[in-house]
C-alpha positions in Angstrom: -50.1 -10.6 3.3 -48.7 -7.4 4.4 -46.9 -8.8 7.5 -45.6 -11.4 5.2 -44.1 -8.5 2.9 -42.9 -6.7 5.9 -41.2 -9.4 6.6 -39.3 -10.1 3.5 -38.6 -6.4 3.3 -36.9 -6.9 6.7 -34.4 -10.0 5.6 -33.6 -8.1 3.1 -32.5 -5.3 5.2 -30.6 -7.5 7.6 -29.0 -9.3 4.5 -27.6 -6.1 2.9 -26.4 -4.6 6.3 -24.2 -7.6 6.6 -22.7 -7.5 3.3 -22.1 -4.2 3.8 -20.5 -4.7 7.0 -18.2 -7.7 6.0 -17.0 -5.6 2.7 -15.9 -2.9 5.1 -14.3 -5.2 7.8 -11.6 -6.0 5.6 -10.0 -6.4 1.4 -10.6 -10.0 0.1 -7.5 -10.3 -2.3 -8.6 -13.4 -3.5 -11.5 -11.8 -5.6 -9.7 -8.5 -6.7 -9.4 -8.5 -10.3 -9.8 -12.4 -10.6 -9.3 -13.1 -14.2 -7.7 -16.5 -13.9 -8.6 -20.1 -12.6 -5.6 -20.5 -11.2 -4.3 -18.3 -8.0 -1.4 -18.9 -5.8 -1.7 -15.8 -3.9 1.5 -14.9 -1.2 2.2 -12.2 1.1 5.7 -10.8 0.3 7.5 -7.9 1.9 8.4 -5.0 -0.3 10.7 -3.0 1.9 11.3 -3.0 5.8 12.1 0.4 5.9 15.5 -0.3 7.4 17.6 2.1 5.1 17.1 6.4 5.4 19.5 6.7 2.7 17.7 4.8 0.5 14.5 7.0 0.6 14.2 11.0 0.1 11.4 13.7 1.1 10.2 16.2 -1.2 8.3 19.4 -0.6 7.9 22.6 -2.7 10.7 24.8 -1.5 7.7 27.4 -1.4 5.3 25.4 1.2 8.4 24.0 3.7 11.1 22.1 4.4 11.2 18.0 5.0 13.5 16.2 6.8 13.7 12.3 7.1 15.2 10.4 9.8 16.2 6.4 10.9 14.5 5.6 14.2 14.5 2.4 16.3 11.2 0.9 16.7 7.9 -1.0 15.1 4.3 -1.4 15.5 3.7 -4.0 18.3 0.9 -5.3 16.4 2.9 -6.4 13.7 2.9 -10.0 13.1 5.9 -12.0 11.0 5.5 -13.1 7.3 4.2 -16.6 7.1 6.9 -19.3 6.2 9.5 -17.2 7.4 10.6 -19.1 10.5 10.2 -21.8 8.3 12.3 -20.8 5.8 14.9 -19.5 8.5 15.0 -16.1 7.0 16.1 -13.9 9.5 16.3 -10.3 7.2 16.4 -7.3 9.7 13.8 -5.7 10.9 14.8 -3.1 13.7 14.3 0.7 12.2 11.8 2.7 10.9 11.9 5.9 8.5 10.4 9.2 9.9 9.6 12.3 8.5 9.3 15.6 9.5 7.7 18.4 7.6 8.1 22.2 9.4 5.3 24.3 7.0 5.8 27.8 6.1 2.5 28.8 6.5 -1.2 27.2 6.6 -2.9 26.3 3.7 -3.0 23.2 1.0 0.2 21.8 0.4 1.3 18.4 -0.9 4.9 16.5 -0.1 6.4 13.2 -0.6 8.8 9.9 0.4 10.5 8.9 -3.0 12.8 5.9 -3.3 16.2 6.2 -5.3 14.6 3.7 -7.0 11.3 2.0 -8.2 10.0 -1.3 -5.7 9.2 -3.5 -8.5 6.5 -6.3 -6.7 6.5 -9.6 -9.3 3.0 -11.1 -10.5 -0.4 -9.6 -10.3 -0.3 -7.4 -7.3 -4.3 -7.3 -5.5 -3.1 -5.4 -2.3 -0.8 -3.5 -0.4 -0.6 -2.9 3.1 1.9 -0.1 5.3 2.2 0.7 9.0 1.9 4.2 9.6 1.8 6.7 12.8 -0.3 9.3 11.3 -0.5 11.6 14.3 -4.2 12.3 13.9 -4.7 14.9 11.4 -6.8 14.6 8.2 -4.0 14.5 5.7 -4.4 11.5 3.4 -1.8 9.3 2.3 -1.5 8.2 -0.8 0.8 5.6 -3.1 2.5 6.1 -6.5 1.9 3.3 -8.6 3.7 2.6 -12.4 2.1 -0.3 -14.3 3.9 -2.2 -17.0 2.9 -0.1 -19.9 4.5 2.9 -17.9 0.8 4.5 -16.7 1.2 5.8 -13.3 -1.6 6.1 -11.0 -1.8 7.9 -6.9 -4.0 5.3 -5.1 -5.6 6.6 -1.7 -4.3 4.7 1.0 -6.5 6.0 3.6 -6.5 9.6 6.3 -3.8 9.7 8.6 -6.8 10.8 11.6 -5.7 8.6 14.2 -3.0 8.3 16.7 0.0 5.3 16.7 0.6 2.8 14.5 -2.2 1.4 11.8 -1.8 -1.2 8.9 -3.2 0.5 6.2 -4.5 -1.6 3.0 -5.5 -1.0 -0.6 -6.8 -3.1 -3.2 -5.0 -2.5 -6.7 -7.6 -1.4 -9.3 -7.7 -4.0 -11.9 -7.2 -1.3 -14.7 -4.0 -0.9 -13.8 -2.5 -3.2 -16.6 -0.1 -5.4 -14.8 0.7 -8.3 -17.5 1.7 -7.5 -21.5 0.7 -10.9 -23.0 3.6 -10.7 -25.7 6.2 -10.7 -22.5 5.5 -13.9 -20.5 8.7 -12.9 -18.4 7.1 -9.4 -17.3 4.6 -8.9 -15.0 3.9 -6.5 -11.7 3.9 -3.4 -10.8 6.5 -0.9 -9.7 6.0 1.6 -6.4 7.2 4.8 -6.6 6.5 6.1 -3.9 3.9 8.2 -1.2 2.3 11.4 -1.3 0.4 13.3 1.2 -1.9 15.4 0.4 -2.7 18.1 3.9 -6.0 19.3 5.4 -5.4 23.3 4.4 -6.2 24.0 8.1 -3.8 21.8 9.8 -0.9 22.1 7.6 1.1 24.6 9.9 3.8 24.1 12.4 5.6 20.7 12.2 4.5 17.5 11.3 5.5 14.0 12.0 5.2 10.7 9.7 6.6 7.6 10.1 6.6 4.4 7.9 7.4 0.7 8.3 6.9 -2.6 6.5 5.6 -2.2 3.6 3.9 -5.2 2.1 2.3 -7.1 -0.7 -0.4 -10.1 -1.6 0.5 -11.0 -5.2 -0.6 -13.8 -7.2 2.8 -15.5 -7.8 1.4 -18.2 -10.4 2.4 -17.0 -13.4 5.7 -16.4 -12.4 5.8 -20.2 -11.3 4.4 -21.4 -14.4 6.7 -20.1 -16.3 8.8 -21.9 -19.0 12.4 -22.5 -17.8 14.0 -22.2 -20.8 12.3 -18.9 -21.9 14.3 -16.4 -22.5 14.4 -12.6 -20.7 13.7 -9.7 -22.3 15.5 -7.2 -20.2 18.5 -6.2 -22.7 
């Protein structure tokens, strides 16, 4: 009887270690904030990061001084959207963004990439992925999210501990409120941009960021299944 317990206490062990391990392995944007039968989930690209002008750093004139910068380059890893050799889409895809911070002094500090204007990603939005060269210090990054009732909210992305490039990838919360009911025609969520927040004792000297392909897995039915003839209220 007690081997027979042991036993069953065991399996139980084994089957919690591998759920465990398959929930870290990876998101699974098919179940992240399911509240729908229907799903026709897509991985779109948000920005390629091809433009500097289109993006601006911001530090506390107290703390330092950023600088961003266009650079030639991509992570080797990174593989093309699917249908778009299908599709024949051939958007560019040959520069990154980089930033550099030079601190004043040591200490906690936070700084920023804005865009000069919000990313707007249609339908419901379960998660978004970035390459990143972090340059192996414990800052973490973090995303600006608005929802459609304006809320904002700064979702971790992950530390910036390791060297090269690495996707990073967040689920969206599902209380971030990304469909008003009354408004078929409105849906998503709007990025506004990143944030890193520094490890007190290795913010000093300069430090190096840089940022490529930003992407999205969004649930594009209820864009598709909306009435043709509905009118837009955008005026």
């Amino acid at each position: 009887m007690k081997n027979a317990k042991r036993f069953i206490i065991f399996a139980l062990c084994l089957l919690f270690a591998a759920v465990s391990l398959t929930a870290q392995q990876g998101v699974d944007a098919t179940q992240i904030g399911r509240d729908a039968a229907q799903q026709k989930l897509r991985e779109i690209s948000v920005t390629k990061f091809e433009d500097a002008g289109f993006w601006y750093a911001a530090i506390s004139t107290d703390d330092g001084l950023a600088t961003i910068r266009r650079f030639e380059g991509a992570p080797a890893d990174k593989e093309p959207l699917e249908g778009e050799a299908e599709a024949n889409i051939k958007e560019r895809d040959k520069y990154v963004v980089g930033m550099k911070i030079r601190f004043y002094f040591r200490g906690p500090k936070t700084f920023a990439l804005y865009p000069v204007r919000p990313l707007p990603i249609e339908g419901i939005c379960k998660t978004i992925s970035l390459w990143v060269v972090g340059r192996n210090y414990n800052h973490v990054l973090k995303i600006l999210i608005e929802d459609q009732y304006g809320g904002r909210a700064e979702v971790t992305m992950g530390k910036l501990n390791f060297s090269g490039w690495k996707k990073l990838t967040v689920a969206i919360p599902p209380s971030l409120r990304q469909q008003d009911f009354h408004f078929s025609t409105q849906a998503g969520i709007k990025v506004l941009g990143f944030i890193v927040e520094t490890d007190p004792a290795e913010s000093y000297g300069s430090y190096y960021i840089y940022f490529d392909d930003l992407r999205a897995v969004t649930d594009l039915f209820p864009e598709e299944s909306r009435d043709i003839d509905d009118m837009v209220d955008s005026w």
